[in-house]
C-alpha positions in Angstrom: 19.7 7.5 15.8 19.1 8.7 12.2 17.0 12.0 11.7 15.2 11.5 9.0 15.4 15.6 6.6 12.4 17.8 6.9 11.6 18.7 3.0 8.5 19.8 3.2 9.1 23.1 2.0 10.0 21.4 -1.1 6.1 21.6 -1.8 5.8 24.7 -1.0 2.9 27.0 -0.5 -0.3 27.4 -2.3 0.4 24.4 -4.2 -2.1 22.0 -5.3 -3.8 20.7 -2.1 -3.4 16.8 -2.2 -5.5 14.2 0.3 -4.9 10.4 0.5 -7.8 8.7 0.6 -6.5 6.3 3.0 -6.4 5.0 7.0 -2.4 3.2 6.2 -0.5 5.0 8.3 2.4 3.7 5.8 1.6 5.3 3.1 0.7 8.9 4.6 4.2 8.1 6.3 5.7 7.8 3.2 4.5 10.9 1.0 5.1 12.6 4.2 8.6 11.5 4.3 9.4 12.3 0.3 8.4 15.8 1.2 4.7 15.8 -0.1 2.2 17.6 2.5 -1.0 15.3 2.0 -4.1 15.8 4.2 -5.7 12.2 5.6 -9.6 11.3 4.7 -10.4 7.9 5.0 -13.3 6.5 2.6 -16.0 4.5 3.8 -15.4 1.1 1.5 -16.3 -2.1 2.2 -13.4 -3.3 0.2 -14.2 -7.2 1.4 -17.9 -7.5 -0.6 -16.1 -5.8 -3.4 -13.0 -8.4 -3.7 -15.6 -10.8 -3.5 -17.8 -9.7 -6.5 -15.1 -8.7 -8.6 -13.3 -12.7 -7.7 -16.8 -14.0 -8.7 -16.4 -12.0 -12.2 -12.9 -13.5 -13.0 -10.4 -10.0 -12.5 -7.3 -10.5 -11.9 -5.7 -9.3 -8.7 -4.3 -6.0 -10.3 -7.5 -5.2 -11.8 -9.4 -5.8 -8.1 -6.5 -3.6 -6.7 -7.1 -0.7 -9.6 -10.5 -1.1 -8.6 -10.6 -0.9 -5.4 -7.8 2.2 -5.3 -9.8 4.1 -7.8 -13.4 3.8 -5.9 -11.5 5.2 -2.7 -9.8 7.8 -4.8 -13.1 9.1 -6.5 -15.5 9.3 -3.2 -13.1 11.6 -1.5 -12.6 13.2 -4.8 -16.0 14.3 -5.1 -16.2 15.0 -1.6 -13.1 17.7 -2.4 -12.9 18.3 -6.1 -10.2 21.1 -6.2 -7.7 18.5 -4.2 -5.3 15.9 -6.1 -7.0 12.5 -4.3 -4.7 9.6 -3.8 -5.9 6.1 -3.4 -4.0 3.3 -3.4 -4.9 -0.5 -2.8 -2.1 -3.5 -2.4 -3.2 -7.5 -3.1 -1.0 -10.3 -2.3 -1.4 -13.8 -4.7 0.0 -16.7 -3.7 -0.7 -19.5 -6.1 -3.9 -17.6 -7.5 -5.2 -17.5 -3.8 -5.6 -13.9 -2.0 -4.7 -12.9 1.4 -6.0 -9.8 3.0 -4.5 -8.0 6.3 -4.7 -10.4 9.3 -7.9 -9.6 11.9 -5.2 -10.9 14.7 -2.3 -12.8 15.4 -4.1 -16.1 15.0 -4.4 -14.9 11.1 -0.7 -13.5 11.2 0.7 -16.7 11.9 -1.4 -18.4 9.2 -0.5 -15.8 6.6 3.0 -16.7 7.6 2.8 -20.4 7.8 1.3 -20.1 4.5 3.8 -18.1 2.9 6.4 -20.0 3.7 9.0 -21.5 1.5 7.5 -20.3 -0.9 7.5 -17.4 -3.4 4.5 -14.5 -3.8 3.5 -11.7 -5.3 2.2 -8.3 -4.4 0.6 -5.8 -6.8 0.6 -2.3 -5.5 -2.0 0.2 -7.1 -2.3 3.9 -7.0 -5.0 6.3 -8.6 -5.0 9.9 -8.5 -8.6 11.4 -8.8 -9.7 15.3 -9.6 -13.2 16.3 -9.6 -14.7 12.3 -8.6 -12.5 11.4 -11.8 -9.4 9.3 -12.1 -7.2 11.4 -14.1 -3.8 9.0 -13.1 -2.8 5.6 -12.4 0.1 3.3 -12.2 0.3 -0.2 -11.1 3.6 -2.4 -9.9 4.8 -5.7 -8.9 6.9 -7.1 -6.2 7.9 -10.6 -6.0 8.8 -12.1 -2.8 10.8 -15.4 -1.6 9.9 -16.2 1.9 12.5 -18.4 3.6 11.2 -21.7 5.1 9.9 -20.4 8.9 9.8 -22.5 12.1 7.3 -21.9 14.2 9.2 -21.3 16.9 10.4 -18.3 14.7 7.2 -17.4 13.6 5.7 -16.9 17.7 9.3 -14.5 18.5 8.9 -12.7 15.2 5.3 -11.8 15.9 6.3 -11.2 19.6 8.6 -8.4 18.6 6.2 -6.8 15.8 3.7 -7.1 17.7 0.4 -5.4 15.9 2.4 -4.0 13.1 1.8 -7.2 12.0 -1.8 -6.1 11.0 -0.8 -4.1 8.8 0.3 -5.8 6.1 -1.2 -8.2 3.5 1.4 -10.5 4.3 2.2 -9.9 7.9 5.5 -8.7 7.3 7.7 -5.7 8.6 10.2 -5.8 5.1 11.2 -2.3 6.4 12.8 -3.5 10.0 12.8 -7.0 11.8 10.9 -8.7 9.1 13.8 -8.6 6.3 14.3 -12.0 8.1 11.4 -13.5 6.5 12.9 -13.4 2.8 15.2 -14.6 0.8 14.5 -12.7 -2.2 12.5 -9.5 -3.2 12.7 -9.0 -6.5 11.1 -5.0 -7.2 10.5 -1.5 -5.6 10.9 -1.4 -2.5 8.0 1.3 -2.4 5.8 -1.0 -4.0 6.0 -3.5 -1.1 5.0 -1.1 1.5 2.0 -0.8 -0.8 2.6 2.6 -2.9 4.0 3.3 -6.5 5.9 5.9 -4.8 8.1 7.0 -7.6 6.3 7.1 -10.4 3.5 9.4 -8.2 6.1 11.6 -7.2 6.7 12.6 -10.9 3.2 12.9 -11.7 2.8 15.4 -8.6 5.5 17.1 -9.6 4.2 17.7 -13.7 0.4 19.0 -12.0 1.6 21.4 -9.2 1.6 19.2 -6.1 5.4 19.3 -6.2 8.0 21.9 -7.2 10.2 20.4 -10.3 
């Protein structure tokens, strides 16, 4: 088993308190891992009426995910104005059509049935927020080849994710088991799991979240 090194000292104390305004257990997973200490809020968005609104207006699906990362960012930004406030929002376009997370498996194996053989992108969006402001953003694209699936694969696949599955756009686990679904990923491997992660980093790092 690989232990994984504990850096959060790295950020160190009385640094700039930083929240992620955000229920993906991913993402806090992943500033937690790079060494960033992040406190959890969760905004109350109904991200679904907005996509909708914003689909009707003709946006594009990186100005829907600025959007939508920004409005999370800024109502837990004003809810906590001396914190750095992440939010972050991922879309996946496949031929001009959206998917969102899968309710169940039912709309896992659709996602996969419909992703596959065929190639699609996903646009990965995070805002940083201080005072109800957005004072920092950064958008980036993946593109992803999914391999032809069976269904037969597709049924043991999701029997070994299990409810993972949820939680992604595309119903994928690129990190483990679901490697086996591509044939190509042409990007940041970050940016799949659904967070800029880099390019945030740095910006932490130049406004006291992070010691350079």
């Amino acid at each position: 088993m690989t232990e994984s090194l504990n850096l959060s000292h790295l950020a160190g104390a009385g640094e700039k308190p930083v929240v992620l305004a955000s229920g993906s257990r991913t993402r806090a997973d992943m500033l937690r891992s790079a060494g960033l200490t992040v406190e959890i809020r969760k905004p109350a968005v109904d991200e679904s009426e907005f996509k909708r609104s914003l689909r009707a207006e003709g946006a594009s699906a990186a100005e829907v995910a600025t959007f939508l990362a920004e409005m999370k960012a800024n109502t837990i930004s004003r809810a906590v104005p001396e914190a750095l406030v992440i939010g972050a929002d991922q879309m996946l376009d496949i031929d001009g059509e959206w998917l969102d997370k899968p309710e169940d498996r039912i709309g896992a194996t659709a996602h996969l049935r419909r992703l596959s053989g065929k190639r699609h992108s996903l646009i990965s969006a995070v805002v940083v927020s201080a005072g109800g402001t957005r004072i920092w953003h950064n958008i980036a694209t993946a593109s992803l080849l999914v391999r032809p699936l069976s269904d037969e694969f597709i049924d043991a696949y999701l029997d070994t994710v299990g409810d993972k599955a949820l939680e992604s756009v595309g119903a994928y686990q690129l990190e483990s088991v679901g490697a086996q679904l591509f044939t190509a990923v042409e990007g940041d491997f970050f940016t799949v799991l659904g967070l800029p992660l880099l390019p945030l980093l740095d910006f932490m790092r130049t406004h006291s979240a992070l010691r350079t």
